[in-house]
C-alpha positions, 0 to 999 in steps of 0.5 A: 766888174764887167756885165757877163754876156751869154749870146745865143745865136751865131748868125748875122745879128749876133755878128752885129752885136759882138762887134758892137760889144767889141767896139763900144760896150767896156763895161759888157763881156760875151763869156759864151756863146750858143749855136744850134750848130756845135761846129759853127758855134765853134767857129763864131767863138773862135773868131770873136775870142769868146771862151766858152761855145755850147749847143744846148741853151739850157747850158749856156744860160746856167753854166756860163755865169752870165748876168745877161742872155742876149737872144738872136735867134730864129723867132720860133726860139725867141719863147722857149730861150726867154722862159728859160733865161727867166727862171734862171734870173738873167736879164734878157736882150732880145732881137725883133720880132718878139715872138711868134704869138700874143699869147707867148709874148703875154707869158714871157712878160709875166715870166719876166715880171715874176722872175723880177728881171728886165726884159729888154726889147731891141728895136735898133730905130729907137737909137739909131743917130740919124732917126734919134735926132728927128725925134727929138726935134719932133719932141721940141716942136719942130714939125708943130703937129705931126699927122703922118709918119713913114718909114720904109725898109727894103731889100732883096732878102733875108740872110739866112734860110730859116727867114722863108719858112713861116713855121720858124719865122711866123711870116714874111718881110712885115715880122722882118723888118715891118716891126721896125717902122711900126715900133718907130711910130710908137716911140715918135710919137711919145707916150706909146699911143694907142693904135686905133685900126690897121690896114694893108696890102701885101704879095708874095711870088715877086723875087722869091717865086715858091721858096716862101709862103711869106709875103715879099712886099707890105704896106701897113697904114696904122691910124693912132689915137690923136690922128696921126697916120703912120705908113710903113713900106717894107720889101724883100724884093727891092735890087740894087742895096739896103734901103732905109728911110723915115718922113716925117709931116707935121703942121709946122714943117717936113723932115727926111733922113735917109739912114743909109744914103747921107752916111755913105761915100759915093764911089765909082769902081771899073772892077768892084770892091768887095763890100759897098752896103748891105743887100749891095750886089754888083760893086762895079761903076758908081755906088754908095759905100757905106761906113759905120754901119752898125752905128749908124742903124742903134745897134751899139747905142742899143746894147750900151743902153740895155747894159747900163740898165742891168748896172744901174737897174734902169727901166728900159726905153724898149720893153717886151711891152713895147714889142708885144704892142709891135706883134699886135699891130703885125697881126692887124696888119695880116689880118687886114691884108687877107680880108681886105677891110680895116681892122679894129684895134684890139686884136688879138685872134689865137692863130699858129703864126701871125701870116696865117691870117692872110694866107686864110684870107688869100684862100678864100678869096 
C-alpha cells in the first residue's frame, strides 16, 4: 500500500516535489493538493493528475486521507500548517526555512513530539549526490582536519512575489537560501556541532531597488565548536544563472564541487533555446544546459528518505531540531549584521521576523 500525500502549495517547490514523487518515489501517493489559489490548485491538480485540490488547509489534511502533509508554502504558513498537521496525527515534510520565529519552531517541535509524529526537515543539501559524496569523504578522512567549510548559492531572484515582502518570508536572501549552506555545515561536520558566535554583513538596494526591504547579498561566517569556520555566501543579485558551490579545507587535502556546472552540457545556440538552468536568462551563444536538475540538487533523494521513514518508522536525518538550530544561526546572523559586532552563541532575541534585527540596527546607525 502506497504512503498517502497531501501538498500543500502549488508553487514552484511543490512543482519540484511532484515531479520527484512522480519519477522516483513508488511507494508515495499525492492524493490532494492545496492552494491559496482555488483556480490555481485546479490547475496544479490537473497537470500532475492529483485527485482531489482545496482551498482550505484545515480540509486538505482531514478530508483527503493522507498519511503524510508535505508543506511548500510561503514561510509565515509553514507555523499554522504544521500545528495543524500535528493535531491531526500526520507526519510532516516541511520545506526551509523552519518558520518565521524561535519561538513557533520551539511550539511545533513539541507539537510534534506530543502528537508522536516525525517532523521531518527538508534540507535538499544533505542529499544532493554531488555534496553526499564530499561528505563522506570528509567522514573517511580524506581532508584530515577540516577547519574551513564554504558554500555559496546565488542568483537573480526569487520566483514568487511573496519572497520580497518580509512580513510573509521574515527576510531576504539569507532565510532563502543562506539556510541551506548553514545547514550543510552542520551535517558536514557530523554530530551537529555547536556554533560558538556568527558574524555577517549584508545589503539590499543592488538589483531589486525598493521592491524588499530584504537584504539582496549576505555573507555569514559561523565559528563551530572544535575550530572550524564555515562561510556561507548567498545572493539575490548574481546575473547570468544558478550558482551552487561548496569548499572544503581540511589538514589533509582541498575539495571543490560545483553542483550545478560538472553536471551541465556546455552548449552554444545562435538563437537560444527555451531552458538552460535555473535563473538562466538569455540562452543565445555559449551556455551550460543543465540535466537532471532536481537529482542533482537531493530533491528525490530527500522525499524518498522521509517516506521510508514514515514506512518504516525511522528517525529522520533531517529533523525540525535540525532546522531550529538553522533559524538560530540566521538570527545571529541578522543580528551581527545591524550592530556589526560578533554575536555569541545562544541567541534567541523575541523579534516579529528575523530581518528586523538588521533593519533596527540599519536605522540607528
Amino acid at each position: 500500500m502506497k504512503t498517502k500525500v497531501a501538498l500543500l502549495g502549488s508553487g514552484f517547490i511543490a512543482d519540484i516535489h511532484m515531479e520527484c514523487y512522480h519519477r522516483f518515489i513508488p511507494d508515495a501517493e499525492v492524493v490532494a493538493v492545496y492552494s491559496r489559489d482555488a483556480k490555481r490548485g485546479k490547475a496544479f491538480a490537473a497537470k500532475h493528475h492529483i485527485p482531489e485540490h482545496y482551498d482550505s488547509i484545515e480540509a486538505a489534511i482531514s478530508e483527503s486521507g493522507c498519511d503524510v502533509v508535505d508543506v511548500c508554502l510561503p514561510n509565515f504558513l509553514h507555523f499554522r500548517a504544521v500545528l495543524d498537521a500535528a493535531a491531526a496525527g500526520k507526519h510532516i515534510i516541511l520545506e526551509k526555512p523552519i518558520s518565521l520565529t524561535l519561538e513557533e519552531a520551539d511550539e511545533m517541535i513539541e507539537a510534534c513530539r506530543t502528537a508522536g509524529v516525525k517532523l521531518m526537515y527538508a534540507e535538499e543539501l544533505c542529499f544532493a549526490p554531488k555534496y553526499e559524496r564530499v561528505r563522506l569523504l570528509a567522514k573517511e578522512g580524506a581532508f584530515g582536519q577540516i577547519y574551513m567549510l564554504k558554500q555559496a548559492e546565488k542568483h537573480s531572484g526569487p520566483h514568487s512575489s511573496w519572497f520580497y515582502d518580509v512580513n510573509q518570508s521574515g527576510g531576504g536572501v539569507l532565510m532563502d537560501m543562506g539556510c541551506h549552506g548553514l545547514a550543510w555545515f552542520r551535517w558536514m561536520l557530523g554530530g551537529r556541532p555547536k556554533a560558538l558566535s556568527v558574524t555577517a554583513y549584508m545589503h539590499n538596494g543592488l538589483l531589486h531597488k525598493g521592491r524588499t526591504e530584504g537584504e539582496e547579498n549576505s555573507i555569514v561566517i559561523v565559528e563551530f565548536e572544535g575550530g572550524a569556520i564555515g562561510m556561507a555566501e548567498n545572493s539575490w543579485a548574481k546575473q547570468g544563472g544558478m550558482e551552487d558551490k561548496a569548499e572544503v579545507y581540511g589538514t589533509g587535502g582541498v575539495c571543490y564541487a560545483d553542483l550545478f556546472q560538472g553536471n551541465a552540457a556546455l552548449t552554444y545556440s545562435e538563437k537560444g533555446y527555451g531552458y538552460a538552468m535555473e535563473k538562466a536568462g538569455s540562452t543565445q551563444g555559449w551556455t551550460f544546459t543543465v540535466f537532471e536538475e532536481a537529482f542533482n540538487q537531493g530533491y528525490p533523494q530527500e522525499l524518498k528518505h522521509f517516506i521510508e521513514c514514515v514506512r518504516e518508522n525511522k528517525e529522520p536525518l533531517v529533523t525540525g531540531e535540525d532546522g531550529r538550530a538553522v533559524l538560530e544561526l540566521i538570527y545571529a546572523a541578522y543580528e551581527s549584521a545591524g550592530t556589526g559586532r560578533k554575536v555569541q552563541l545562544p541567541f534567541t532575541p523575541k523579534v516579529d521576523k528575523p530581518v528586523d534585527l538588521w533593519l533596527k540596527g540599519k536605522q540607528s546607525q
